[in-house]
Backbone as a chain_set.jsonl record, in Angstrom:
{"seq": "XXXXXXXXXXXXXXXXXXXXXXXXXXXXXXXXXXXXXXXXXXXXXXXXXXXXXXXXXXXXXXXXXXXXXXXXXXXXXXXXXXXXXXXXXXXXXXXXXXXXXXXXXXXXXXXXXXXXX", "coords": {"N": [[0.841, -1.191, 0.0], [0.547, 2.141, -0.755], [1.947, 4.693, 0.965], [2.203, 8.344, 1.565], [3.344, 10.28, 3.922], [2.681, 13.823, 4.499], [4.433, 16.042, 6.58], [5.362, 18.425, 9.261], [3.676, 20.912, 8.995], [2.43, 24.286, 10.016], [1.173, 27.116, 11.699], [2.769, 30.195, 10.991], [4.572, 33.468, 11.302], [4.676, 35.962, 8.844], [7.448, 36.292, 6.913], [8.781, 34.311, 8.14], [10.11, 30.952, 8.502], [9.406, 27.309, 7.409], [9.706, 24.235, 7.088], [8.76, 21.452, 5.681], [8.076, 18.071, 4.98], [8.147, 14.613, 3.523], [7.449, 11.676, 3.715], [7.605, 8.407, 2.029], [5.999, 5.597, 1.75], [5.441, 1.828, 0.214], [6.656, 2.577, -2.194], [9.229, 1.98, -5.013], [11.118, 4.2, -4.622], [13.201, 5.984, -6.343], [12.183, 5.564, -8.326], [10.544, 8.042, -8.619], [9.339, 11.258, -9.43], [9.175, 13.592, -7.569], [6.916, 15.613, -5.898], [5.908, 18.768, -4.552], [2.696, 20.235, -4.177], [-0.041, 22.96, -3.75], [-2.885, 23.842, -2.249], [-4.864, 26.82, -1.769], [-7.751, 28.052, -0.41], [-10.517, 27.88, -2.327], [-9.479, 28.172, -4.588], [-7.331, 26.347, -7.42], [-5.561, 23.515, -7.396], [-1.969, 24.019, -7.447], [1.071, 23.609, -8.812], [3.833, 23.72, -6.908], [7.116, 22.84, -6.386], [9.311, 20.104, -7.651], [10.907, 17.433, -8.189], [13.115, 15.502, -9.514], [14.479, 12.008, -9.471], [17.508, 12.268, -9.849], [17.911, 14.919, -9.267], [17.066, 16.995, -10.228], [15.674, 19.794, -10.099], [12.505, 21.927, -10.409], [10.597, 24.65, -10.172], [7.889, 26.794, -9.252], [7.031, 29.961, -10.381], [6.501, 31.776, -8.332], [7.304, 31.221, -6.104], [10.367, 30.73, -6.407], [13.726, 31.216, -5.026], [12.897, 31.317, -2.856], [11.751, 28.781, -1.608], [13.117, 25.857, -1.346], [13.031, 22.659, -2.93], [13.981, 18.975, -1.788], [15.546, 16.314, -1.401], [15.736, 12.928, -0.263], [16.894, 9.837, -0.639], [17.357, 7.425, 0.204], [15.842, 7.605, 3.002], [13.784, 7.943, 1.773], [12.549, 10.234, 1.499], [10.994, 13.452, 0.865], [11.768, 17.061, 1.003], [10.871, 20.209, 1.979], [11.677, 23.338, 2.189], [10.889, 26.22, 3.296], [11.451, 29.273, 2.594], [11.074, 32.887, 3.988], [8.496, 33.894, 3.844], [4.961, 34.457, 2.986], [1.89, 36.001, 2.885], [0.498, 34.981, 0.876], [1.605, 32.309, 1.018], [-0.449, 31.078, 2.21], [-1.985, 27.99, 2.429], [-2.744, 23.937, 1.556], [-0.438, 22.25, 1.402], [0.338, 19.379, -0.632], [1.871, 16.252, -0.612], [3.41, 14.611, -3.904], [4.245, 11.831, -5.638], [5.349, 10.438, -8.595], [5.444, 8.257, -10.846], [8.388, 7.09, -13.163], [8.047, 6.19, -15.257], [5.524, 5.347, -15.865], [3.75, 6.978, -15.231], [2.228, 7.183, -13.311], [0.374, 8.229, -10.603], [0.133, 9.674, -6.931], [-0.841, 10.51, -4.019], [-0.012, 12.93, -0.937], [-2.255, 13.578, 2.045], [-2.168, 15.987, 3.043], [-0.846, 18.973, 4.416], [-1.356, 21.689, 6.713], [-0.363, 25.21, 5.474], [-0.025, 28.211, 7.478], [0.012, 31.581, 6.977], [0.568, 34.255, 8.775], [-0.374, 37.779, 8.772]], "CA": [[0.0, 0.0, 0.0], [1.254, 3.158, -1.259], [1.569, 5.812, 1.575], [2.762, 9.375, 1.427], [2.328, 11.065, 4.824], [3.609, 14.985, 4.999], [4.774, 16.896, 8.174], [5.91, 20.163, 9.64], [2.677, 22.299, 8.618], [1.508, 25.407, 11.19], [1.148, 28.507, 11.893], [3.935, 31.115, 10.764], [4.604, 34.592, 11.073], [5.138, 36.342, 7.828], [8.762, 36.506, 6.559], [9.205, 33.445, 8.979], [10.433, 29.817, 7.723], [9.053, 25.889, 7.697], [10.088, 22.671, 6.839], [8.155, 20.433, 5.522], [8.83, 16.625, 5.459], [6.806, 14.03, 3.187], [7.62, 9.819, 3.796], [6.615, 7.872, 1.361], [6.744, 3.843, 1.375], [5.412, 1.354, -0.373], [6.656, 2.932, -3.593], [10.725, 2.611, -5.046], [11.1, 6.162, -4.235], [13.817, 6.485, -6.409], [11.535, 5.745, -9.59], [9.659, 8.48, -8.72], [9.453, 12.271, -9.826], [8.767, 13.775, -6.178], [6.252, 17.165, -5.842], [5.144, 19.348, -3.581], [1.374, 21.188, -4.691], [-0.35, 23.467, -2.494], [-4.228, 24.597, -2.633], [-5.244, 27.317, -1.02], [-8.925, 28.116, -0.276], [-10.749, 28.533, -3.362], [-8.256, 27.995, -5.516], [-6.912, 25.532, -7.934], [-4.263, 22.855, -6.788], [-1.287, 24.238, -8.06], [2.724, 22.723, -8.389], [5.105, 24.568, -5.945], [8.019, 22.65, -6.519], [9.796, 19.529, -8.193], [12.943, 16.898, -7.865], [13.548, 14.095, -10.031], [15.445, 11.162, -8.878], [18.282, 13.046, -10.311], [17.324, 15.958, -8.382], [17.195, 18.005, -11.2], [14.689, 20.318, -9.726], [11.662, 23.005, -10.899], [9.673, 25.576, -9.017], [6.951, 27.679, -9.15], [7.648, 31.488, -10.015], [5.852, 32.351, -7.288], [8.505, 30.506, -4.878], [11.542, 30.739, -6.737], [14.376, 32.237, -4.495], [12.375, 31.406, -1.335], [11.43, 27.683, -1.578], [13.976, 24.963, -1.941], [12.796, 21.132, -2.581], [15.262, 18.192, -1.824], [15.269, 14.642, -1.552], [16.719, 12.081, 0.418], [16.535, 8.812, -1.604], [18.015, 6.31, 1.48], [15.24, 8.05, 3.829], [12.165, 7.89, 1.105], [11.581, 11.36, 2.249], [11.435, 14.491, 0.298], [11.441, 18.272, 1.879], [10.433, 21.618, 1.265], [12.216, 24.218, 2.741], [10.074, 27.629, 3.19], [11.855, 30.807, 3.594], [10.586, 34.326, 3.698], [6.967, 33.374, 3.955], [3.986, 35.017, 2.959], [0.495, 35.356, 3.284], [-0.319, 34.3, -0.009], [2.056, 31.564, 1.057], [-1.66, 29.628, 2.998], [-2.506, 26.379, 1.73], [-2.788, 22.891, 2.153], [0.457, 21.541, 0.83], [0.396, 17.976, -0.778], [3.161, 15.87, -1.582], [3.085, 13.967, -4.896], [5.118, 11.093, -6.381], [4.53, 10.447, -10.088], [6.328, 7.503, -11.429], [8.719, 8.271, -14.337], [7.772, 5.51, -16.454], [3.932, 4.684, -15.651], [3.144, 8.266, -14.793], [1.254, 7.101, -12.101], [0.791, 9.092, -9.051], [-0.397, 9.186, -5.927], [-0.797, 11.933, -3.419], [-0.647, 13.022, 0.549], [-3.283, 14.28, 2.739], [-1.724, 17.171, 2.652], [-0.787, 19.819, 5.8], [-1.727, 22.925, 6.361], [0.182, 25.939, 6.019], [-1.047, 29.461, 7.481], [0.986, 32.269, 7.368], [-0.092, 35.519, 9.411], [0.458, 38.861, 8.098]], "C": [[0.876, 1.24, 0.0], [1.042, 4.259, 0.119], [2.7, 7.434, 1.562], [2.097, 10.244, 2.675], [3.517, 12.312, 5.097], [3.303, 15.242, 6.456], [5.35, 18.188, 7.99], [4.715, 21.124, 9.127], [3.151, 22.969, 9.867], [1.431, 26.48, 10.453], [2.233, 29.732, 11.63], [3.663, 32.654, 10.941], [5.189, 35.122, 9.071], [6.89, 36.649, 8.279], [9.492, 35.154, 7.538], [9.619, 31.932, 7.976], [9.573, 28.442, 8.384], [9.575, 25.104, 6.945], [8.994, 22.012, 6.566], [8.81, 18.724, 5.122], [7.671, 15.614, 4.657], [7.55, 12.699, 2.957], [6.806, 8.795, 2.951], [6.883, 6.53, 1.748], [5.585, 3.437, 0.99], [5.463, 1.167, -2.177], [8.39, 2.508, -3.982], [10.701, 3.953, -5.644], [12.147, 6.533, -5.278], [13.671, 6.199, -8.283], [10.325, 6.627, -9.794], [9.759, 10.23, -8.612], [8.699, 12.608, -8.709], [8.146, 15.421, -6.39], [5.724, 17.529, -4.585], [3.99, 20.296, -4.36], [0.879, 21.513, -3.249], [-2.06, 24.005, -3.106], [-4.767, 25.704, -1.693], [-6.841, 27.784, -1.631], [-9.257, 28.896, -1.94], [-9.834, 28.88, -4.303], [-7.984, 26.706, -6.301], [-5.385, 25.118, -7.405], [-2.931, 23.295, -7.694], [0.303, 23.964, -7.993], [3.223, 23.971, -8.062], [6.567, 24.018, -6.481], [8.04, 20.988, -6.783], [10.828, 19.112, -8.086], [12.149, 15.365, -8.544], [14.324, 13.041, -9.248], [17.019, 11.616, -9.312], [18.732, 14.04, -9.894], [17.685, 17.27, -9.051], [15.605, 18.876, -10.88], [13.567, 21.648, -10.37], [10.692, 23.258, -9.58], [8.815, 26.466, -9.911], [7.629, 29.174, -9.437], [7.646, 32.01, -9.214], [6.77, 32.294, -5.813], [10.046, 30.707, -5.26], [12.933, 32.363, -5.919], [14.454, 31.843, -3.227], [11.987, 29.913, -0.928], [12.614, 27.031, -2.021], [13.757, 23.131, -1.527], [14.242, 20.342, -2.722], [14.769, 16.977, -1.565], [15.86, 13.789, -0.91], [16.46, 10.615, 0.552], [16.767, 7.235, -0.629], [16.86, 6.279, 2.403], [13.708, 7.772, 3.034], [11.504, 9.053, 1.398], [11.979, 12.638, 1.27], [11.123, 16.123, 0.932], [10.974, 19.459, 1.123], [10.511, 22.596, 2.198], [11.661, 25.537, 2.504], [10.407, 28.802, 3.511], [11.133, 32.027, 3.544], [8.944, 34.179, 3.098], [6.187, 34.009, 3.743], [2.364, 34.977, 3.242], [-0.361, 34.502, 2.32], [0.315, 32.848, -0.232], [0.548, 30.532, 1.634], [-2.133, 28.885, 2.23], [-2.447, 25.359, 2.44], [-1.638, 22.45, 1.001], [0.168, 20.025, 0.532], [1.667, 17.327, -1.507], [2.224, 14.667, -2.969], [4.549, 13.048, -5.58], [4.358, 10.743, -7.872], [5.698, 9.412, -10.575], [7.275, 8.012, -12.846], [8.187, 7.611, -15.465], [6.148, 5.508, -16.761], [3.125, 6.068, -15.905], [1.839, 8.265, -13.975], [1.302, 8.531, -10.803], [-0.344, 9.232, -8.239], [0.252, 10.484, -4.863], [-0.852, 11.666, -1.999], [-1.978, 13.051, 0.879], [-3.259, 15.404, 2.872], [-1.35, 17.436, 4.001], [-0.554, 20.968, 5.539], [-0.851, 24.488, 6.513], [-0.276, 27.363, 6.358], [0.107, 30.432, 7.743], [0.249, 34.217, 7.409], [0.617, 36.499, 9.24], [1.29, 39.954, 9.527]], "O": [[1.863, 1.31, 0.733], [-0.113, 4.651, 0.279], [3.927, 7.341, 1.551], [0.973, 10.746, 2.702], [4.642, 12.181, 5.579], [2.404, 14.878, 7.213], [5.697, 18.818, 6.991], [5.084, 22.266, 8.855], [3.993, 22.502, 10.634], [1.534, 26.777, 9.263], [2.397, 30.239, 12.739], [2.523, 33.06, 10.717], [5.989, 34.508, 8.365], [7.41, 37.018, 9.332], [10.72, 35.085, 7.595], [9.382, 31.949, 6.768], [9.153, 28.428, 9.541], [9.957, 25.579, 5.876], [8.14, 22.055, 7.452], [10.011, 18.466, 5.051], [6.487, 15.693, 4.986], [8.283, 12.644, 1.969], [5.641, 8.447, 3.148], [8.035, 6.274, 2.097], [4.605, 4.161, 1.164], [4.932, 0.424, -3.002], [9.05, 2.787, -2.981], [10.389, 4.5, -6.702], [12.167, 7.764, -5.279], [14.482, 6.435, -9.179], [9.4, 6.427, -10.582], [10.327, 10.587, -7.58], [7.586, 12.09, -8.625], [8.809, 16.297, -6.946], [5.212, 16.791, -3.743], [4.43, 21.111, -5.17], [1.068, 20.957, -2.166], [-2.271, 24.455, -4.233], [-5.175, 25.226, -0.634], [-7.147, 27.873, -2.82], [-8.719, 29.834, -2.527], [-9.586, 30.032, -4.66], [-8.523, 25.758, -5.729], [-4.428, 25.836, -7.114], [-2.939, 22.784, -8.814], [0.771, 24.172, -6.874], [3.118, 25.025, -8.69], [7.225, 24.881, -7.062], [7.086, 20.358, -6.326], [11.806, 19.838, -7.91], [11.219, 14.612, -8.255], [14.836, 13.469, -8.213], [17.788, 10.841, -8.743], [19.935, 14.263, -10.033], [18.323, 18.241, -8.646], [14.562, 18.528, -11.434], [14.273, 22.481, -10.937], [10.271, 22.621, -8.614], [9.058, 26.767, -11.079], [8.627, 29.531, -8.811], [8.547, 32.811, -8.965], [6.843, 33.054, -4.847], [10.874, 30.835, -4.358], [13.033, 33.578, -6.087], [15.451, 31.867, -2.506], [11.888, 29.803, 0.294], [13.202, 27.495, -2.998], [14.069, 22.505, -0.515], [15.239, 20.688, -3.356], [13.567, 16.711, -1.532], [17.057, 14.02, -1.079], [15.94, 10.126, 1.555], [16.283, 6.149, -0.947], [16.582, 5.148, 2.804], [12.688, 7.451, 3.644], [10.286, 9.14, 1.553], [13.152, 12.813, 0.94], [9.98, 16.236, 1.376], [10.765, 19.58, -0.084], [9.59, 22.791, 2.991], [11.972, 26.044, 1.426], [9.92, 29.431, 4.45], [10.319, 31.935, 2.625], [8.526, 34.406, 1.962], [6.393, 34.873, 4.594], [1.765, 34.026, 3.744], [-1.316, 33.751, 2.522], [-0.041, 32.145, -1.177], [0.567, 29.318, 1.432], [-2.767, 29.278, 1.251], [-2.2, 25.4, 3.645], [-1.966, 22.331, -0.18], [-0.261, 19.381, 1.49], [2.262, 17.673, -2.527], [1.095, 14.178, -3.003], [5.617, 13.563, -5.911], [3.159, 10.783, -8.147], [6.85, 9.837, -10.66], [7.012, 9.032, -13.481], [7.884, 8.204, -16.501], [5.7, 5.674, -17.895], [2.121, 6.201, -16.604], [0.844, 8.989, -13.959], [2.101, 9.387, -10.423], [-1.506, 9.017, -8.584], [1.308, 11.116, -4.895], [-1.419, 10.668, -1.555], [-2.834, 12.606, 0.115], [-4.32, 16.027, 2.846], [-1.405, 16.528, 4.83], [0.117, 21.433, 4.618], [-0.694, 24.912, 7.657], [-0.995, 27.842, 5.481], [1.007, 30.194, 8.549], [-0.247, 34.982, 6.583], [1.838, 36.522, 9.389], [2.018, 40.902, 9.234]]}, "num_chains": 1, "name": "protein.A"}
């Protein structure tokens, strides 16, 4: 059974930082094109950031500068480093693996991030 469970949401101050943290197993993690998407209210789910098994990475414009995804292929875990935070930073982050071959994929539950102006 495929699970992908993220961590590190809350509460932030603006210009403040988070971590996020997303574990996947029952997948080989290291056939799998790793994402972070975020939805915030009334909104369409939209990709934040990107890492290949390669870790040839893509971002969001919106993040670029201030977001940095990474990977840690031994651990099955991929991150998402949040600096300089905003308000239009609130969402529900979800991680996403997407096979490279199948183009399967399979998603978190997400966690929530809120960031107070």
């Amino acid at each position: 059974q495929v699970q992908l469970v993220e961590s590190g949401g809350g509460l932030v101050q603006a210009g403040g930082s988070l971590r996020l943290a997303c574990a996947a197993s029952g997948i080989i993690f290291s056939s799998h094109t790793m994402g972070w998407y975020r939805q915030a209210p009334g909104k369409q789910r939209e990709l934040v950031a990107s890492i290949t098994s390669a870790r040839s990475t893509n971002y969001a414009d919106s993040v670029k500068g201030r977001f940095t995804i990474s990977r840690d292929n031994a651990k099955k875990t991929v991150y998402l480093q949040m600096n300089s935070l905003k308000p239009d930073d609130t969402a529900v982050y979800y991680c996403n693996a997407r096979h490279i071959i199948s183009q399967m994929v399979y998603w978190g539950k997400g966690t929530l991030v809120t960031v107070s102006s």
